[in-house]
Structures are given as structure tokens and as C-alpha cells.
N, C-alpha and C positions, 0 to 999 in steps of 0.2 A: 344468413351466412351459411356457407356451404360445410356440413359436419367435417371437421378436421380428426386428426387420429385420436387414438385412443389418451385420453387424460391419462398424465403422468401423475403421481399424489402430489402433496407438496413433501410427504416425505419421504419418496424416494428422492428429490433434490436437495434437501437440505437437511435431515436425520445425518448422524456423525459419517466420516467415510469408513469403510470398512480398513483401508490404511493410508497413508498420506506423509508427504515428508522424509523423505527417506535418506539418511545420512550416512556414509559410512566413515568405520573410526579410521583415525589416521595410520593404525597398523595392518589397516587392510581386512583383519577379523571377524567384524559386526555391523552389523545395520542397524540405528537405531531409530526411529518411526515414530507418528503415532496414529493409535488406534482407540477405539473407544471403550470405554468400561463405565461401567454403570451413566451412559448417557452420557460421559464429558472424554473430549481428547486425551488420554493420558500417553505417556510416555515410552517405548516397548524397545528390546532389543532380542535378538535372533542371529545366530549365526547365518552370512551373507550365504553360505553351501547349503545346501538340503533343499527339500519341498518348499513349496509357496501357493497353497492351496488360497482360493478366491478371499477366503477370511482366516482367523486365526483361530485355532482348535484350543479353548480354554485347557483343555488335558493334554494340550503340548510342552514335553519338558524344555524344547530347545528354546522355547520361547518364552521370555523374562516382561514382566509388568513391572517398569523402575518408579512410577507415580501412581499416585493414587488419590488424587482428588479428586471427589463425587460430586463438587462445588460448583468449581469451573472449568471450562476447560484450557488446557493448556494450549497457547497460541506458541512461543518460539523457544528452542533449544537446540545447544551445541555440544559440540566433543570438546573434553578440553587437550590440549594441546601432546598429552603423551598418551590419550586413549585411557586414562586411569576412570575419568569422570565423567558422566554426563550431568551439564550445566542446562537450567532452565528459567525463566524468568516467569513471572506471576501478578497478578495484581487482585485488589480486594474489588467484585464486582463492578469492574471497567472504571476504579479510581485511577489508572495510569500510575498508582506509585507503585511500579514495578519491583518484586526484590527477586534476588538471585537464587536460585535453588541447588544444591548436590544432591546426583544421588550416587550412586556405587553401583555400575554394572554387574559386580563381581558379588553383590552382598544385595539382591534385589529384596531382600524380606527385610532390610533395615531403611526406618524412615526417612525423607527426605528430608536435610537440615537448609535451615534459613541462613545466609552467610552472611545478608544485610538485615537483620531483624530492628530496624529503628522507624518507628512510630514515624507516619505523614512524610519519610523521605521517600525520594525516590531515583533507582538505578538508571541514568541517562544511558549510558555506555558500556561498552564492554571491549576488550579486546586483549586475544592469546599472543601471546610472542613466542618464537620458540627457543631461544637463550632464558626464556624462565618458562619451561613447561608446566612444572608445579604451581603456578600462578596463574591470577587472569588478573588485567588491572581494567578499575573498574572507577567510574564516573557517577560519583554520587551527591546529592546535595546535603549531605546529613546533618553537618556543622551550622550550615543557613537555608531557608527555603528557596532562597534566591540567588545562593552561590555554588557553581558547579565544584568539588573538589576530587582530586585524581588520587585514587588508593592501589596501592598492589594487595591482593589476597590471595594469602596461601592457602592453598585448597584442600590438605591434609587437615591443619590446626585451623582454618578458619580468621586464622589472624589478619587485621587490614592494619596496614601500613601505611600513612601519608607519604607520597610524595611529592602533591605542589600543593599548595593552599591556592584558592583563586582571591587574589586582591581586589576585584571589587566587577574587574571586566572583561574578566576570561568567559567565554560559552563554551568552550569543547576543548578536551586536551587529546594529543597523540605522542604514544614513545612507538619510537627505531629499536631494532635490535642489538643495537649499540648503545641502550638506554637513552639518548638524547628524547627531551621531553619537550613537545613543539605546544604552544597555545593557540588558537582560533580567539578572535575578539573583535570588533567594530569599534569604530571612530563615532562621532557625532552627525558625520553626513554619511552614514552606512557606509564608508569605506570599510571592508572585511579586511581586517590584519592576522599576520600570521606571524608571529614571536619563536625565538626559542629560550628555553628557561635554563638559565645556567647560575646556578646556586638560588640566590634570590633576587637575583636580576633577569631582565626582560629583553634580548637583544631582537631588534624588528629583523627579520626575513623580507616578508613581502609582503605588498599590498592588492587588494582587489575590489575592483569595481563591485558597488552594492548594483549599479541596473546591470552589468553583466551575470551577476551572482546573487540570487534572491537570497537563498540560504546559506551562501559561501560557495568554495569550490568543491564540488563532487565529481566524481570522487577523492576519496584523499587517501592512498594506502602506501606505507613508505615502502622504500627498495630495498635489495637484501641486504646492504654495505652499510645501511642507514646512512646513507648521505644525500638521499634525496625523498621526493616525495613525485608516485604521479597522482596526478589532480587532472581533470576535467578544465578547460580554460579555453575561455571565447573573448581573449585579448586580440581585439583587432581583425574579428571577423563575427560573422550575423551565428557560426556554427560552433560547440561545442565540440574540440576535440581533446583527443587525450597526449599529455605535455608531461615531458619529468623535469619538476623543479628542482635545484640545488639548494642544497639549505644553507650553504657557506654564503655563495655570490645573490642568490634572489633567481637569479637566472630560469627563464623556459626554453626548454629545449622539446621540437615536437617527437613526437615518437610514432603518432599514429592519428589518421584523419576518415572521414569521409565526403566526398564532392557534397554528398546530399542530405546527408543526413546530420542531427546529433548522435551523441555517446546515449548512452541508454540511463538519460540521468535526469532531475534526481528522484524519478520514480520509487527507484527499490530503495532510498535511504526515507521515505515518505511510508512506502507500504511493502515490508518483508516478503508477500508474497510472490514479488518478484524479484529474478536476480543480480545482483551488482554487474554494472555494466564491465568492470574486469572480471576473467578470470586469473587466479593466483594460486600457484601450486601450496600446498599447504604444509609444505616441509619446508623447501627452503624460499618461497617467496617469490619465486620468480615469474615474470609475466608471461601466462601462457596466451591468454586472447583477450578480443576488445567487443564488446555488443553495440552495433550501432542497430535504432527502432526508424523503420518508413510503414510501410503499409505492413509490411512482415520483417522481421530481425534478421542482420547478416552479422555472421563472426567473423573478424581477423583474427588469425589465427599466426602470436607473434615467438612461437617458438617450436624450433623445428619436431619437437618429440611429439606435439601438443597439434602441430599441421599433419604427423600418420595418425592420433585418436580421431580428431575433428570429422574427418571423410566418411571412420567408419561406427561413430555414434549419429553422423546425419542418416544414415542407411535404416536406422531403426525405426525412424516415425515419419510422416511427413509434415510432423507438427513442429513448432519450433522451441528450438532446443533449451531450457529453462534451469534448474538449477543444478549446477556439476559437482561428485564429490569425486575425490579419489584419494586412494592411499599414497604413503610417504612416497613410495618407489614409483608413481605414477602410471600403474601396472593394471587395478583394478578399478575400475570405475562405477558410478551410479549417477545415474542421471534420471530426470524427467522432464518429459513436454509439453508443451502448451496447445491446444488446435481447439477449434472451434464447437467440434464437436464430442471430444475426447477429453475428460478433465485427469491432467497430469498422468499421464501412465509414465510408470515405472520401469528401468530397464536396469541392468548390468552387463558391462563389457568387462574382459580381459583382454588386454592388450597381448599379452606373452604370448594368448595362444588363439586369438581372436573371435573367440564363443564369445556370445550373446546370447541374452533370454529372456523377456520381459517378466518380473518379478510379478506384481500386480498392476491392477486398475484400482483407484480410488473407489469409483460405484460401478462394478461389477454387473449391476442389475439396469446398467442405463446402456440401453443400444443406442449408439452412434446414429444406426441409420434412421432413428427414431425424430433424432433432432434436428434442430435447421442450423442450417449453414450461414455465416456471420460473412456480408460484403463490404471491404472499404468501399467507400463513395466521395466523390469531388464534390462541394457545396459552394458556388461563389457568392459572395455576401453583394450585399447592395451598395457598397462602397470599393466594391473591387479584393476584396481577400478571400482566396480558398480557405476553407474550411475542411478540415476533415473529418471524413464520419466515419459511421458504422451503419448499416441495413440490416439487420434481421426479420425476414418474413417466415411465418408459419407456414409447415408444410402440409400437403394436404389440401389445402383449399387455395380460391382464387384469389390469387395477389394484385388486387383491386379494389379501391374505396373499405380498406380495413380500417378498423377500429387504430388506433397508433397510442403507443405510450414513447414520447421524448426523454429518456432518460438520460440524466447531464450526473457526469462524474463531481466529486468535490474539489477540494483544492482554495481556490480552482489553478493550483499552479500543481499541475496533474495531467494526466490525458488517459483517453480510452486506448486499447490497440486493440486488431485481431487476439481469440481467443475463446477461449471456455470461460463462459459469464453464468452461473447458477442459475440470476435475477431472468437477464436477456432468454436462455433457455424455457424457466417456468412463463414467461410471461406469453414467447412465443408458442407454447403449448396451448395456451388457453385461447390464442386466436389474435393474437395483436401483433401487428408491426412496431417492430422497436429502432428507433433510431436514437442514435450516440451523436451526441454533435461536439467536438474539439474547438472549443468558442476561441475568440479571438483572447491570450492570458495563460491557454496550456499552455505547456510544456514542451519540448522536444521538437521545436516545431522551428527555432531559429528565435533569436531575440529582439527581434524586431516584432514577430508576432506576440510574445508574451508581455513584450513591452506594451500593444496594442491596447493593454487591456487596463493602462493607470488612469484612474476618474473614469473609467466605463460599467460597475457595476449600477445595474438594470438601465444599462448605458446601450450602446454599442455591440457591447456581450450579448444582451437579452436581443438586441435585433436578430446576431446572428444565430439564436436559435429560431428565431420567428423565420428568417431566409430559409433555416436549412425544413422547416416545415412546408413551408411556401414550394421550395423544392417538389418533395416527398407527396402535396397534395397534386402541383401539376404534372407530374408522372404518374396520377393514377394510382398511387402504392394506398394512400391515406383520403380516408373519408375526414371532410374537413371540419363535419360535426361531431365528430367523436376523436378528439384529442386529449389525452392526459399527458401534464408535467408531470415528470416526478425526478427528484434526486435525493442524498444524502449529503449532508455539512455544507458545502457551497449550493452543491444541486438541491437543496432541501430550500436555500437563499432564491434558489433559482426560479425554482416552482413556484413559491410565496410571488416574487414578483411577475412572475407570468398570471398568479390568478390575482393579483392588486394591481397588476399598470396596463395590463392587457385583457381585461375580464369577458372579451367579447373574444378572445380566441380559444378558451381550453376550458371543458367538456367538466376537467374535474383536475385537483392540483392532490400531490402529496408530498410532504415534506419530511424526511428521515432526518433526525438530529441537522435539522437546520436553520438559520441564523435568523430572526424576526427586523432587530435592530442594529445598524452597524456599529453606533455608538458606544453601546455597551458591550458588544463585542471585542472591542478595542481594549476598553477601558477593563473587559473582565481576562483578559490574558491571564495566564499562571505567573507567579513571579520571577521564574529562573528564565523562562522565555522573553519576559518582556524589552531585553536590550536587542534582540535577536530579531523582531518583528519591524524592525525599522524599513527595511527596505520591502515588504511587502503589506502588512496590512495597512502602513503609515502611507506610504510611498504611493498603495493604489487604491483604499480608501479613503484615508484621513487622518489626520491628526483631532483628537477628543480633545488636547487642549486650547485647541483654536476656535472661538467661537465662528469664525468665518467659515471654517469647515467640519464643525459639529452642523452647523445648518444643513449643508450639503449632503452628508452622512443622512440625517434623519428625510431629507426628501428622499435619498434610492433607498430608505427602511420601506418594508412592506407594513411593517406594524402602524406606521405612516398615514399608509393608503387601506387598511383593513376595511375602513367602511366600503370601499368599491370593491369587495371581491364578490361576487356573486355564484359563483363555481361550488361545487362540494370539497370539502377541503377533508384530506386526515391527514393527519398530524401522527408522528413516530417518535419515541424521543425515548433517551436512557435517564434516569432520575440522576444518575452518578456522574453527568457528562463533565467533564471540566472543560472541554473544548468549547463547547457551544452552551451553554449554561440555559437547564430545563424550562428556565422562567422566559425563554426566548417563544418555545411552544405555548406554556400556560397564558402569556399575557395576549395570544393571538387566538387560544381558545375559548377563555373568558371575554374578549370582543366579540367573536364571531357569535358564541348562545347570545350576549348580549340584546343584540338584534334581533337572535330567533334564525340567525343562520343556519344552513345543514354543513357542520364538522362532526368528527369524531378522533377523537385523542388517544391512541395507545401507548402510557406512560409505562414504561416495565423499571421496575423497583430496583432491579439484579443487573443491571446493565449501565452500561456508560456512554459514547457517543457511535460506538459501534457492535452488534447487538453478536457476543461470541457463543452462548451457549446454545447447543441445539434445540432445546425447547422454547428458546426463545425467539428464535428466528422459524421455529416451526408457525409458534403463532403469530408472529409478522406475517409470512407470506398469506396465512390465511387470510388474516383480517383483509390483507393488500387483495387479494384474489378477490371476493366478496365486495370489496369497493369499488371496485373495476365494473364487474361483472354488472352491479349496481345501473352504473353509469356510463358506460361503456358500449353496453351490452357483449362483453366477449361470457367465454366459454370457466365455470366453474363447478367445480366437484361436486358431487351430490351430496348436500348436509351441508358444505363448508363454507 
């Protein structure tokens, strides 16, 4: 192979960022961020005026450390509603029972208080209104493991309030600004219902298709008047647009579409790091724009104040434009974007007087021009469906019979898009072509395609990654002896059955918290989820209590077919996981020594199905770099 650039470490890629996230409060005031301390994300706030040097000068007054855990780090947090508090959620070593956190911008030397402190529950939900700014109400299962119930909590005292009990088949509650308290719930054949709760009665609103609406209707965010609701809705077409529903009559009314695309959904209610397909002004509610996702994101842009910032926050990057904050008066803004080779940089607008200035960069120390550039690609499947991908080829060297790692997102009712990928980036560094395949089951894609993918697990699915390889080898990109699968949680499914049903195509498989047996996968859901999985794991796996299709289920199991894998396997996995449960890896690792196979197992103690602290993902990448390299033959660090 011809020497490519200079090695990046692994931790310059994935050591904590220097700052990230960047909120500003609803009084226009403060920024609040996070950055790292003692090794884990914590929580900071600065006024948005003054200096903004590359990192933050610990002997800075202007700048405030609101958390302080050396434990974990902290993944999501918000301003609450009058700028008094900043809100944070938590969890015990990736158990997913999230609790809520306060801290006091104004009092950063006083410790964070727990506002949900109740043992194995966990905080589903949240959401600020601004007729109770002193509250957040908040979706907890504390009462039953299995039953969601809706509290208001006052933010000063800490007090939770009940306001609906869930009778047995509520999944999700939403209130209007007008208090009206709406319920989310399924029927028996996954019809998605949507109730409103008036005293202690149940009045039906509306109803929605379980194959239109895997997880319901996303988005779901009520209007100012509270008399309606827009939602996301693909009543009567293949595309997802965005509709305001009446809560009195049922009624859809559209609001906003596109020819081609869906609504950018329901990605960011799947994975926070990216942004809801609305934007909503944060004072009074009202709809400033809409994201629609193709190869690159376009905004409608559906109020007139919100169509003069649009034009001149695209000005700032030519990355696409990712999550928007701004103050009450819609005046000052903070944004960041997404590119391929740029992770999220940081900007601030004023509208009044229309300065701009880029705040920060996340990693500072990563050149852009260092990295490779990320290509959609058309893939047609062997049955006639496009496929959509991703290319990434290392720079530097000849983009010819490379080494390839397949990397398949989870989900798998998810999608790849253009962007800044950490993974894609380290891998292309060390000399491998990366390709992303959108199998036939994403997302965003029209629902005909995601429908594509019911009874095709290591079906039809698995062809169409073997298609979009088949692709990639006859263009030349991909040496066709040197292929690794890899994914995480479906993609982790995905690998396993590429190296057990396909063992004569791929070089070497890895699996990151990913699924061995579908059976038990089913059967081990959490229990407040389990009414809620009906129209997807039921619907495109199986049903566990039908022995006709538990049969079916354990033929597409890899742990099934373990005896034919032949490939090097590693195996990834969080001991804590409750998504995909650790015994799914252990009972695939214990087969494989069985026989004297080559795996190896990276079990990490502190983690859950997705690995957040930085030392822990430091030693993923390693061990991952090392396996490759192994197998592969691509490029890795010296010692590592």
C-alpha cells in the first residue's frame, strides 16, 4: 500500500472535545456547553461576549463548571424555561435509568441535586412549557417498572406533582400550553392512538397506522394556542411530511411537504445528536422551519423573521446547518454544523446588528484538510432498489483494491447521512475504504423502503449489503480479499450474519453491542417498552410466542449458524447493556473458543450498549485499530 499521511492517534479522535454543545439561555445571557474535567464531559457556562480562546483557561473567572462528575460523562442538557436552571439527565454506567439533574448557574460551587432520586426508575421524558417556567414536567416510571406516569416538578422545591396515572396503556404523555394533557398508546394490531385525558377519562383524538408509524407520529410538538399538535404524517403518501393536527376534530391539515424527501425523522427522537426535524422558537412556540434529509439537508424556512436569519447563518459554513439555539427576542443566535470534515463548529449570530463569529471548534487540533471527504453514492440492489450510501476513501494514497471496512449503522430503522463520523474518519486514516450502506428498513427514505425490510433480517437486507460491496469491488475502490463488517446494535446483528451465512465473503466481522439471537432479543425487551415494540420488532422479526415464528427468528440468529463462521471475529459489548443483553456476545464467544476459533471479546464493566466515557472508547478504538491491522493489513500506530 502506498504510505498514506501522517497517523492521526486515536486520541486525538476521540479524547473528550475541547467544547461541544453549545446552548444559549433563553434570556440571551449565557452559553452553556460542555467541556471536559477530569476526563469526563461536564457541564460549563460563560458569558456568550468576551474571548473564546481554542480551550478554556481553568483561571478563567468568566467561566463557571456547573457539574462535576469524574464518573461519567454527561451526554444531554437543557436550560429550563426562565434561564434560572440548567437541567441535566444521568445515568448509572449506561443502565439507561436516566435521573434528572439541577444545577444553579448563579451558585456553581453548590452541588448538583437529584430531582428524581428513586431507585431502578427511570426518566423517559421531559418537557418545559412556558405558562409554568418554574417547572419541567416530566415522564417517569417510578410508581411501576412498566408504567410510564406524567409529574410536573417544581424546580425551586423539587416537588413532583402527579398529573395522569397511566392505566395500564399509555407509552408517552404530552401537555399544550393550555394544560390539556394528550396520551400516545397502541391498540392490539399496533394501531398508534392518540387520546386526550380530561379528568379521568380517555377521549380518542386520533388514530395512526402502526406500518406508517413504526414508533408513532414524529414529530409531535403542540402549537402556541394549544389546540393542535404538528406531527410528521405519511397518511396517504410513500413520504413523511409535516401536518397540524386538531385536537378537537382529529383533522390533518398540511402545513409543509417535500417532492422528495422525508421530514428529518425519526432520527433525532432515536439519537440526540442530531436535531429535530422542527425548528420552534423557544419563547413563544411558534414554527420557524422544517428539515427535510436527501443526500444533504434543506430548511423551509416557515416564518417570515426566521426566512432574514436562515440566509445569513447559511453564510457561516458550508456544512449543514445542525442545532439552533436562540434567545426569547429571536435576536441572538448559536448554532452548529455538521460537514464532513469539520465536527460541529460553533458559531454566533446577532441578528440586530448582524455580526457573526465563530466561537469554537470541538477539536481544534484536527485539520480538516487532513481528512477525507465523505461521498453519497447510488447502489442498485439485485432486485431493483437503490440503496443509499456513503464512500469514504483515505487520502493520500491510491484509491484502488483498498482494504474496505462495511460499516452498517444500527437501528436498523435509522440511516447514515453526509457528515462528520469520528469512526469513518479514524478508520480512513489508517488506510481503509469505508462504506455505509442504507439497507433496505432505514429510514427517511419513503415507506415503502422501510417497509421492504419486514421478515428480511439476514434476508434481503444482508444481500443488500453484499450488492453495495459487489458495487465498491467492481469500481475498483475495494480489494475483495480484504473486507471487514462491522456495526453496532443492528450493525453489530449485521456483521455476526455476514461472518455466519456468508463466511466466504468477509476478511474479518466485528460486532459492537450487537444482537446474537433474535429470540431473546424479543423476549428480553425492558418492560415499559414492551407494548411499544409491536410494530417493529414483532412486525419485522417475529413474534417469541408463536412457535411457527420463533422457528424463523432462530434460523436468521447467527448464534444459529456460529459453527460456520470462519472469519476473526471481535466482539464489543457494555456489561450494563439493557438494549441488547451481554449474554448475546458471551454465548457467541464461548462457541467460537469452543472450537479453537480466532475471537476476542472486549467486555468493558462501566459501559452500556453504547460506550460514553472517553477512556473507554479510547480503548475500543485501539483494540478495533489492532484487529484490522491484524487482518486487514491497513495502517496502525506504533505500540497500539
Amino acid at each position: 500500500m502506498t504510505p498514506g499521511p501522517d497517523l492521526i492517534t486515536v486520541e486525538e479522535f476521540f479524547a473528550p472535545p475541547a467544547r461541544i454543545d453549545a446552548r444559549i439561555s433563553p434570556d440571551g445571557r449565557t452559553l452553556a456547553y460542555r467541556a471536559p474535567w477530569r476526563d469526563r464531559l461536564n457541564v460549563f457556562a460563560r458569558d456568550l461576549d468576551g474571548d473564546w480562546p481554542d480551550t478554556d483557561d481553568p483561571d478563567d473567572p468568566t467561566v463557571r463548571r456547573l457539574t462535576s462528575d469524574d464518573h461519567r460523562s454527561i451526554d444531554t442538557f437543557f436550560w429550563s424555561a426562565d434561564s434560572r436552571y440548567l437541567l441535566y439527565l444521568q445515568d448509572s454506567d449506561g443502565d439507561e435509568n436516566h435521573h434528572l439533574h439541577r444545577v444553579d448557574p448563579a451558585h456553581p460551587e453548590e452541588p448538583a441535586v437529584d430531582l428524581t432520586p428513586f431507585p431502578g426508575a427511570r426518566v423517559l421524558n421531559t418537557q418545559c412549557c412556558d405558562d409554568r417556567p418554574a417547572s419541567v414536567f416530566v415522564q417517569i416510571n417510578a410508581r411501576r417498572p412498566d408504567l410510564v406516569d406524567l409529574h410536573e416538578l417544581d424546580l425551586d422545591t423539587g416537588r413532583l406533582t402527579p398529573l395522569a396515572e397511566n392505566p395500564g396503556d399509555v407509552l408517552g404523555w404530552l401537555r399544550t400550553s393550555t394544560g390539556r394533557i394528550l396520551a400516545f398508546g397502541m391498540a392490539e394490531d399496533g394501531t398508534h392512538l392518540l387520546w386526550e385525558r380530561d379528568g379521568g377519562e380517555f377521549r380518542l383524538i386520533s388514530r395512526f397506522s402502526g406500518l406508517d408509524h413504526l414508533f408513532g407520529p414524529f414529530p409531535q410538538v403542540p402549537t402556541p394556542d394549544g389546540s393542535g399538535l404538528w406531527i410528521g404524517s405519511a397518511r396517504g403518501s410513500d413520504r413523511t411530511r409535516l401536518v397540524r393536527l386538531d385536537l378537537d376534530t382529529g383533522e390533518e391539515t398540511g402545513v409543509d411537504s417535500h417532492p422528495l424527501f422525508d421530514l428529518d425523522t425519526p432520527r433525532p427522537e432515536a439519537d440526540p445528536r442530531f436535531p429535530s426535524s422542527l425548528i420552534v422558537h423557544p419563547a413563544t412556540g411558534e414554527l420557524l422551519g422544517v428539515r427535510y434529509l436527501g443526500e444533504r439537508q434543506e430548511i423551509h424556512a416557515l416564518d417570515p423573521h426566521f426566512a432574514e436569519v436562515l440566509p445569513r447563518l447559511a453564510e457561516l459554513s458550508d456544512g449543514d446547518l445542525a442545532h439552533v439555539s436562540c434567545d426569547d427576542a429571536g435576536q441572538r443566535w448559536v448554532v452548529d454544523f455538521t460537514h464532513d470534515r469539520e465536527h460541529r463548529a460553533t458559531w454566533s449570530y446577532d441578528h440586530a446588528t448582524g455580526t457573526a463569529r465563530r466561537l469554537f471548534r470541538p477539536y481544534p487540533h484536527l485539520d480538516p484538510t487532513r481528512l477525507a471527504p465523505m461521498a453519497p453514492v447510488s447502489v442498485r440492489s439485485r432486485d431493483g432498489v437503490d440503496l443509499p450510501c456513503h464512500l469514504t476513501l483515505p487520502v493520500g494514497v491510491e484509491r484502488s483494491d483498498l482494504p474496505t471496512v462495511v460499516l452498517l449503522h444500527g437501528g436498523p430503522w435509522y440511516r447514515d447521512c453526509w457528515g462528520y463520523d469520528p469512526e469513518v474518519q479514524f478508520l480512513a486514516n489508517r488506510g481503509y475504504a469505508v462504506l455505509q450502506v442504507n439497507f433496505r428498513g432505514s429510514t427517511g427514505y419513503g415507506k415503502a423502503f422501510t417497509r421492504a425490510a419486514i421478515g428480511e433480517f439476514a434476508g434481503r437486507m444482508h444481500d443488500d449489503v453484499l450488492d453495495a460491496v459487489d458495487w465498491a469491488i467492481a469500481r475498483g475502490y475495494t480489494d475483495r480479499d480484504r473486507v471487514a463488517i462491522y456495526g453496532c446494535s443492528y450493525g453489530g446483528y449485521a456483521a455476526l450474519v455476514g461472518a455466519a451465512f456468508t463466511p466466504d465473503r468477509f476478511a474479518a466481522a466485528i460486532s459492537y453491542t450487537g444482537m446474537s439471537d433474535l429470540v431473546e432479543l424479543v423476549r428480553g425487551v425492558v418492560p415499559f417498552a414492551r407494548r411499544s415494540v409491536r410494530n417493529s420488532f414483532i412486525r419485522y422479526i417475529g413474534d417469541p410466542d408463536d412457535p411457527e415464528q420463533v422457528a424463523d427468528m432462530t434460523a436468521r440468529s447467527p448464534i444459529d449458524r456460529v459453527d460456520d463462521i470462519t472469519a476473526p471475529v471481535l466482539l464489543i459489548h457494555g456489561a450494563n447493556d439493557v438494549r441488547v443483553d451481554r449474554g448475546h456476545a458471551d454465548r457467541v464467544a464461548e462457541a467460537l473458543r469452543a472450537r479453537g476459533a480466532e475471537v476476542e471479546y472486549l467486555l468493558n464493566e462501566r459501559e452500556g450498549h453504547w460506550f460514553v466515557n472517553p477512556d473507554s472508547n479510547i480503548e475500543l478504538y485501539r483494540t478495533l485499530e489492532r484487529f484490522l491491522a491484524r487482518h486487514l493489513g491497513g495502517r496502525a500506530a506504533r505500540g497500539g
